[in-house]
PAKE-607026 format. One line per field, with one value per residue (C-alpha): residue in one letter; chain; residue number from 1; x negated, y negated, z. Coordinates in steps of 0.02 Angstrom, whole numbers, plus 32768, in hexadecimal, padded with zeros to 4 digits. Example, Ala and Ser with C-alpha at 12.3 -4.5 7.8 and 13.67 -1.06 7.14 Angstrom:
// PAKE-607026
type = A, S
mol = A, A
seq = 1, 2
X = 7D99, 7D54
Y = 80E1, 8035
Z = 8186, 8165
***
This chain:
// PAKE-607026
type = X, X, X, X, X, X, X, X, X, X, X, X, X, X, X, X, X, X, X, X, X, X, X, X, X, X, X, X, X, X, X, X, X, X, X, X, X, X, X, X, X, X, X, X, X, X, X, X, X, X, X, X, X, X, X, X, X, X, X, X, X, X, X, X, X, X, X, X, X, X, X, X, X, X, X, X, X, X, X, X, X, X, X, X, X, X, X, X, X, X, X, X, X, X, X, X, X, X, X, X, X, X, X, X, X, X, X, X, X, X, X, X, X, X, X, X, X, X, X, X, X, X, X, X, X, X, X, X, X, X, X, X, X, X, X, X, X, X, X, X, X, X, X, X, X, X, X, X, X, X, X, X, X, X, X, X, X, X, X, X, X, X, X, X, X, X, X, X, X, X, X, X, X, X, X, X, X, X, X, X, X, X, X, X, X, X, X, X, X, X, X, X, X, X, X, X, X, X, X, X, X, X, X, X, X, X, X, X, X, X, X, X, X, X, X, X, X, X, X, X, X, X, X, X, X, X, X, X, X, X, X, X, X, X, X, X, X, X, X, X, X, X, X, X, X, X, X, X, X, X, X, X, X, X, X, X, X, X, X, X, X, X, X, X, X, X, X, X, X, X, X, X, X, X, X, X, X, X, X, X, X, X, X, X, X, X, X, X, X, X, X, X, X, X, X, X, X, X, X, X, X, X, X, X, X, X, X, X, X, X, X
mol = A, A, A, A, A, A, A, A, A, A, A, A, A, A, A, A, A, A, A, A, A, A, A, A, A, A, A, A, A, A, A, A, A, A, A, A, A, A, A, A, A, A, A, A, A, A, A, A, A, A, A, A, A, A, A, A, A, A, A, A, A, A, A, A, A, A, A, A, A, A, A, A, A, A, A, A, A, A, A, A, A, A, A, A, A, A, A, A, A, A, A, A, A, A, A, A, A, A, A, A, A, A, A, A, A, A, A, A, A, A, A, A, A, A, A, A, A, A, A, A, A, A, A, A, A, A, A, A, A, A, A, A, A, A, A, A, A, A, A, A, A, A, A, A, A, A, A, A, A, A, A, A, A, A, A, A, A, A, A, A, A, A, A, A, A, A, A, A, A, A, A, A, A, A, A, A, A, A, A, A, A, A, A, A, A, A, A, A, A, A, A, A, A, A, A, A, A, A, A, A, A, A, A, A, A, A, A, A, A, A, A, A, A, A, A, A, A, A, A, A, A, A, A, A, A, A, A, A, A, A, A, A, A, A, A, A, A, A, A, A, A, A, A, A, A, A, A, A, A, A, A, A, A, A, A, A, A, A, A, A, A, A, A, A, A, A, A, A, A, A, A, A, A, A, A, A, A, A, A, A, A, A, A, A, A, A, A, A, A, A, A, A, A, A, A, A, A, A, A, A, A, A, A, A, A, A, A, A, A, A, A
seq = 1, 2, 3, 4, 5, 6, 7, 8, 9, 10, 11, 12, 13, 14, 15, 16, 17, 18, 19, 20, 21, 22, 23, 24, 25, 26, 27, 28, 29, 30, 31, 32, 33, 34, 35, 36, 37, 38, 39, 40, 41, 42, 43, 44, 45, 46, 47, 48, 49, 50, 51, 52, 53, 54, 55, 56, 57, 58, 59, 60, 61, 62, 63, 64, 65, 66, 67, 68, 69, 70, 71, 72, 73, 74, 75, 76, 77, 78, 79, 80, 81, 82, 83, 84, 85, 86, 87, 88, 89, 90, 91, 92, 93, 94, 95, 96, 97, 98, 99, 100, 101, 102, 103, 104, 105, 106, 107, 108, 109, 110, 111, 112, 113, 114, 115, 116, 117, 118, 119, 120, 121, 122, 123, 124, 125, 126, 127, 128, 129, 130, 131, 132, 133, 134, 135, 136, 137, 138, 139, 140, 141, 142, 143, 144, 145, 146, 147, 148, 149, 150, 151, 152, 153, 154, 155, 156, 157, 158, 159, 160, 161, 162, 163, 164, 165, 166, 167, 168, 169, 170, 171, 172, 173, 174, 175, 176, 177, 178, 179, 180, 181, 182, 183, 184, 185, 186, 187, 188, 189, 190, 191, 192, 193, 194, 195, 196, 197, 198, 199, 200, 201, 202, 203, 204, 205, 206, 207, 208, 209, 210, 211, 212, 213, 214, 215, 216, 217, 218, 219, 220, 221, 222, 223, 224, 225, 226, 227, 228, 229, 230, 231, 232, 233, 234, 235, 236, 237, 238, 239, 240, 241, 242, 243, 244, 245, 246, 247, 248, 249, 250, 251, 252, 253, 254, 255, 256, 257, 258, 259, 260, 261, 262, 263, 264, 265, 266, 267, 268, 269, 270, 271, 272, 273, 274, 275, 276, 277, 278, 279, 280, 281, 282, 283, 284, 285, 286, 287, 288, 289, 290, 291, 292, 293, 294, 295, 296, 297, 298, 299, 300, 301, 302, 303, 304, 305, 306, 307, 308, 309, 310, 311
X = 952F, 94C0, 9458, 94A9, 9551, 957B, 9639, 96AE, 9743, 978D, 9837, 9837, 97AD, 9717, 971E, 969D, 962E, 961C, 9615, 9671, 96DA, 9770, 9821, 98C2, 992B, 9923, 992A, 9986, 991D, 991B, 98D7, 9871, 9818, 97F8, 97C7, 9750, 9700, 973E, 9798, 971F, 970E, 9686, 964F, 95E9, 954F, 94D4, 943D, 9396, 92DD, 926A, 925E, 930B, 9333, 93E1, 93B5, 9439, 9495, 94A8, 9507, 94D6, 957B, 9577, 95DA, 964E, 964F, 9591, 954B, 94E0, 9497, 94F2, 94A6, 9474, 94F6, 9506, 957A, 95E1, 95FA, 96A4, 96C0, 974A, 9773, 977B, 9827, 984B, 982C, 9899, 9939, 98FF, 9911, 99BE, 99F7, 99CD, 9A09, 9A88, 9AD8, 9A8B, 99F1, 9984, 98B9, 9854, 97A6, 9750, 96B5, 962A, 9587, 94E0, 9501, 9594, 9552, 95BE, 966E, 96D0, 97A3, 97E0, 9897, 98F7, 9960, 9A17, 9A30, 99EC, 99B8, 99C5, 9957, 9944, 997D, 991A, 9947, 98D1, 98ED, 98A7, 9872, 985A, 97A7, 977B, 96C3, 9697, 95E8, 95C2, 9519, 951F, 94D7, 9576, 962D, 96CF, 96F3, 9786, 97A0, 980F, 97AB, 9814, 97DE, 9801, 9859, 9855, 9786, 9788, 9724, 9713, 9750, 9713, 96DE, 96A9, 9737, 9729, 97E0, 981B, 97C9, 97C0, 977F, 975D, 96F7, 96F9, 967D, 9679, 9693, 971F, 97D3, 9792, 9848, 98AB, 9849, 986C, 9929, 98FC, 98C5, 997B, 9961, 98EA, 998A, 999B, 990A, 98FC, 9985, 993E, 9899, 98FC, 994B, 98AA, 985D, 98E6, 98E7, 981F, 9836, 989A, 9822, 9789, 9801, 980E, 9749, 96FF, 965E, 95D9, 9574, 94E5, 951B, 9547, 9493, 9444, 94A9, 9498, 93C7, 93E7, 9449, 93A9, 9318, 9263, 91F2, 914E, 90BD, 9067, 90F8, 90D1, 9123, 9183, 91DE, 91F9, 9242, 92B8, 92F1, 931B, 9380, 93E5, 9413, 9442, 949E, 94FC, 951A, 955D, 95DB, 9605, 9610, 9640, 9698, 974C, 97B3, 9774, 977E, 982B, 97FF, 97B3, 9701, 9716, 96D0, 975D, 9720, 965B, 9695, 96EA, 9651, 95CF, 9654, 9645, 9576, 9580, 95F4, 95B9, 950E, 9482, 93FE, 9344, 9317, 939B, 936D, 93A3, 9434, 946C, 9528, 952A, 94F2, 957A, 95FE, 95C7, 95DC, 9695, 969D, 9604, 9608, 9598, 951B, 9513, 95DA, 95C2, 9527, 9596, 9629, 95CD, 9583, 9631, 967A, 95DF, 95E3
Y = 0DF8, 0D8C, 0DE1, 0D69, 0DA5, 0E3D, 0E45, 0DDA, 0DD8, 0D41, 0D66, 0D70, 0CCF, 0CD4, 0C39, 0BA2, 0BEE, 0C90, 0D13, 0DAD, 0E46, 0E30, 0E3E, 0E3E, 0DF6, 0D7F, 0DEF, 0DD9, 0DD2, 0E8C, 0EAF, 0E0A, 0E41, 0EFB, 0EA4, 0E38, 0ED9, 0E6B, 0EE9, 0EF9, 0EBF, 0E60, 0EAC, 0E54, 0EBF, 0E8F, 0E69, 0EC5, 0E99, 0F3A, 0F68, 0F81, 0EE2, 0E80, 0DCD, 0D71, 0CD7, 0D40, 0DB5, 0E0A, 0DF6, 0EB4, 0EED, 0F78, 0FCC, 0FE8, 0FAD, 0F06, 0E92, 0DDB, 0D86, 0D59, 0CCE, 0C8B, 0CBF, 0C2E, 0C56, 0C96, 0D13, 0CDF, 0D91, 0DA1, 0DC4, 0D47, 0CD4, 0D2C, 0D13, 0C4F, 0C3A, 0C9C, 0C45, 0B8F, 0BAF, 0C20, 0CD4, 0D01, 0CA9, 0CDC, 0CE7, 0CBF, 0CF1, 0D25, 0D85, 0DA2, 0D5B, 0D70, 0E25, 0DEE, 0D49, 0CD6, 0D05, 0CAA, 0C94, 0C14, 0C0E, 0B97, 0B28, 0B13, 0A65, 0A35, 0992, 0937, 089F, 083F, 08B7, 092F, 09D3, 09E2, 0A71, 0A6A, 0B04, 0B3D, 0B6B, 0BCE, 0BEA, 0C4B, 0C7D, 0D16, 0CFC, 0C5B, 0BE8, 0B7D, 0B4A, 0B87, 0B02, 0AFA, 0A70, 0A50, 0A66, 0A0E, 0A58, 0A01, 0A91, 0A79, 0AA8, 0AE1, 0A52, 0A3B, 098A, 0965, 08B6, 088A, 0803, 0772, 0780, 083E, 08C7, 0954, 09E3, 0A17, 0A7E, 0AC1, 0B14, 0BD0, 0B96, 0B6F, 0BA5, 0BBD, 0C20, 0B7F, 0B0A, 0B81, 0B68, 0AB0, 0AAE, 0AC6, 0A1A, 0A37, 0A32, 0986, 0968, 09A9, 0951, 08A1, 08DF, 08F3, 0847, 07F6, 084D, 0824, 076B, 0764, 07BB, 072F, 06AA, 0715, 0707, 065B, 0634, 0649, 067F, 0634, 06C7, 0675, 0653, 0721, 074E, 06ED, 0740, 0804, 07CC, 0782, 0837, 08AF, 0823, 0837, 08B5, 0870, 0839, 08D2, 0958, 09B6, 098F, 0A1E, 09E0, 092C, 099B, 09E4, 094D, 090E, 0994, 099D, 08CC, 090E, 0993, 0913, 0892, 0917, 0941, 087A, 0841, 08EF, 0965, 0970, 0982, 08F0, 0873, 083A, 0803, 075F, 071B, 0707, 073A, 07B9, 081B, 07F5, 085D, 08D8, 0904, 08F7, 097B, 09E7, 09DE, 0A0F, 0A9E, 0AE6, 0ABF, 0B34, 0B05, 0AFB, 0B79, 0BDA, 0C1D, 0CCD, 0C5E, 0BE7, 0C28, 0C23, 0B73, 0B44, 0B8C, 0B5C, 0A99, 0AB2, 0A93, 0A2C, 09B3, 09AF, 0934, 0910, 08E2, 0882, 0811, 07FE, 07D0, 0747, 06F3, 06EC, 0699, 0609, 05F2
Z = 530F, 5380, 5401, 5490, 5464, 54B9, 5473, 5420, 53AF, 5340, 52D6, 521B, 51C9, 5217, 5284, 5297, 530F, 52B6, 5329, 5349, 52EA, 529E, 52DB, 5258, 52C9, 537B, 5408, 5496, 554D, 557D, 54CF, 54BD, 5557, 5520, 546A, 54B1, 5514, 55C0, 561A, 56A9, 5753, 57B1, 586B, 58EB, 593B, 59BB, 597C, 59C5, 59D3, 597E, 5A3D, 5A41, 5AB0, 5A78, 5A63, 5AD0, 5A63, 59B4, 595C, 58AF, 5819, 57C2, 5745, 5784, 56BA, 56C7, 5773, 5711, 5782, 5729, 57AC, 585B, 58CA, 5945, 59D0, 59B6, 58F9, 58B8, 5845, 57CD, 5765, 56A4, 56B9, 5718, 569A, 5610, 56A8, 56C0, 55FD, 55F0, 5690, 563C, 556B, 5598, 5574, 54CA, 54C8, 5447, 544B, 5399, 53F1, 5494, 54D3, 552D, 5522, 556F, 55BB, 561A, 5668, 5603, 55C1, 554D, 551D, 549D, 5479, 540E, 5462, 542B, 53DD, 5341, 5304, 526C, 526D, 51DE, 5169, 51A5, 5200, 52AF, 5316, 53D6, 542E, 54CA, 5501, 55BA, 55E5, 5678, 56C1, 5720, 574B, 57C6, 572D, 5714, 574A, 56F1, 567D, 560E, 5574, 54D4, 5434, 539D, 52ED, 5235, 51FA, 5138, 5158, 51F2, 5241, 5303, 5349, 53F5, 540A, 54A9, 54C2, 5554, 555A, 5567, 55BD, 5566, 55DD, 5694, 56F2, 57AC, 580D, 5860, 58FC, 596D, 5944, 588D, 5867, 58AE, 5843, 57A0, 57C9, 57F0, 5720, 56EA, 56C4, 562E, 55BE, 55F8, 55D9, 5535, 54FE, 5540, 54DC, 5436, 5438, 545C, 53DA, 5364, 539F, 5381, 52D1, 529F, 52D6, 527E, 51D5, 51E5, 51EB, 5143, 5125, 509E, 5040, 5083, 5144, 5112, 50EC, 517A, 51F2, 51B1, 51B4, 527B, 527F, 5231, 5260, 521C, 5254, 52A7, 5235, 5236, 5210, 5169, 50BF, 50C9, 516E, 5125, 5086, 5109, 514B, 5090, 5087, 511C, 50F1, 504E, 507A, 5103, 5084, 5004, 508C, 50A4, 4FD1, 4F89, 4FF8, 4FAC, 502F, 507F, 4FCD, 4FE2, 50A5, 506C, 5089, 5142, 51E8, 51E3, 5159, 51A2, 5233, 51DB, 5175, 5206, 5254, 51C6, 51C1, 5275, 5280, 51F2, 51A0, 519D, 5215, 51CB, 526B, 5296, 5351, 5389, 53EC, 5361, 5379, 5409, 541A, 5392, 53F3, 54A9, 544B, 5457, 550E, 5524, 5485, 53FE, 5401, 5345, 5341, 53F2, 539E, 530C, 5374, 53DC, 5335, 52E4, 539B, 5398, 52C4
***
């Protein structure tokens, strides 16, 4: 497992981002939060100068299960408990409400919970289930955001455009009445569900525009552009390889032959390259990047996205 990951469980497959230990079956929230090594608290201390003088204005956010120092807020900032966010996503799906992964990352600072959302969708013939996806930080570095991830699931392919007419995810800051704005996000199943028929709608307009091999190639070489004149033949080799490996996914892949030569199947298979090929560097972090994508977009699919809108 990663060195940023600090716990984390996923049910049965191993899912796209990769991380975690292996659960038979989709625990319920009292054991989803045990599973994902959650079940602890977060205190608020005063924090001290090395003269022992408390520094007016800021508290320190430490672990109650082993006293670590997460981070150092401001007064102002809210602490919005791990459990808390287990009730927020049994309040919203329901009684029964089942988690496929969530974790801790980072020592504590950053906590993940992804659970898949009732409905599913067939679009175009094709099966796409949406999930659920909370992100919390302990450590003052971001907001609690929340956002629907769809995912192809014949290859287990994330979906996320960036769409002008849907949003797809929300965030809201540690301050204020942070535990009246979670309630306030009961609307996220509204919102999901706005998200899915846009994305269904735009699917259908992608199918429609078909794609020339060549228009194909141009854009997977605007997608993985040349290295500057002086890189080394072994990095332009690299390069050749990832626009091979992308175009093998577009012409070859055979669950995406029957789609037709569209921009349907171009996003499809710029998807697949981005959930799930094998990075020339692979940092200490690379899950983790893969997965934090689900709530803020990947940039790949998003570049993809905008050339299909203006082609």
């Amino acid at each position: 497992m990663s060195a940023a990951v600090e716990t984390m469980f996923y049910v049965r497959e191993k899912p796209w981002h990769g991380l975690g230990t292996m659960v038979k079956e989709a625990p319920a929230s009292r054991d989803a939060l045990r599973l994902a090594g959650l079940d602890w608290n977060v205190m608020q201390e005063p924090v001290y100068t090395s003269g022992y003088k408390e520094i007016p204005g800021y508290k320190a956010n430490v672990r109650d299960r082993d006293r670590e120092v997460l981070g150092v807020v401001s007064n102002r900032y809210k602490v919005v408990q791990n459990w808390e966010a287990f009730s927020f996503t049994d309040e919203l799906l329901g009684e029964g409400v089942r988690y496929e992964t969530a974790g801790s990352l980072m020592g504590g600072r950053k906590v993940w919970i992804l659970a898949k959302l009732p409905n599913e969708y067939i679009i175009e013939g094709e099966q796409i289930s949406p999930y659920l996806v909370f992100s919390n930080t302990h450590d003052g570095s971001g907001a609690v955001k929340v956002a629907v991830t769809p995912v192809r699931v014949v290859c287990n392919n994330t979906l996320n455009l960036a769409l002008n007419t849907a949003e797809r995810s929300f965030s809201m800051i540690h301050t204020g009445d942070v535990r009246g704005k979670v309630k306030d996000a009961r609307d996220t199943l509204q919102m999901s569900s706005k998200y899915m028929e846009a994305l269904g709608a735009e699917f259908k307009e992608l199918q429609r525009k078909s794609l020339p091999d060549k228009k194909v190639i141009d854009m997977i070489e605007i997608l993985l552009p040349d290295l500057e004149k002086d890189s080394t033949q072994r990095q332009k080799n690299n390069i050749r390889r990832q626009r091979d490996d992308l175009a093998m996914r577009y012409f070859e892949a055979p669950d995406l032959k029957g789609l037709g030569k569209n921009a349907y199947r171009f996003i499809n298979a710029v998807s697949d390259y981005a959930t799930h090929a094998e990075p020339i560097r692979k940092t200490a972090n690379y899950q983790e990047t893969l997965f934090g994508r689900t709530i803020e977009g990947n940039p790949m699919i998003d570049k993809a996205y905008k050339m299909l809108c203006a082609a």
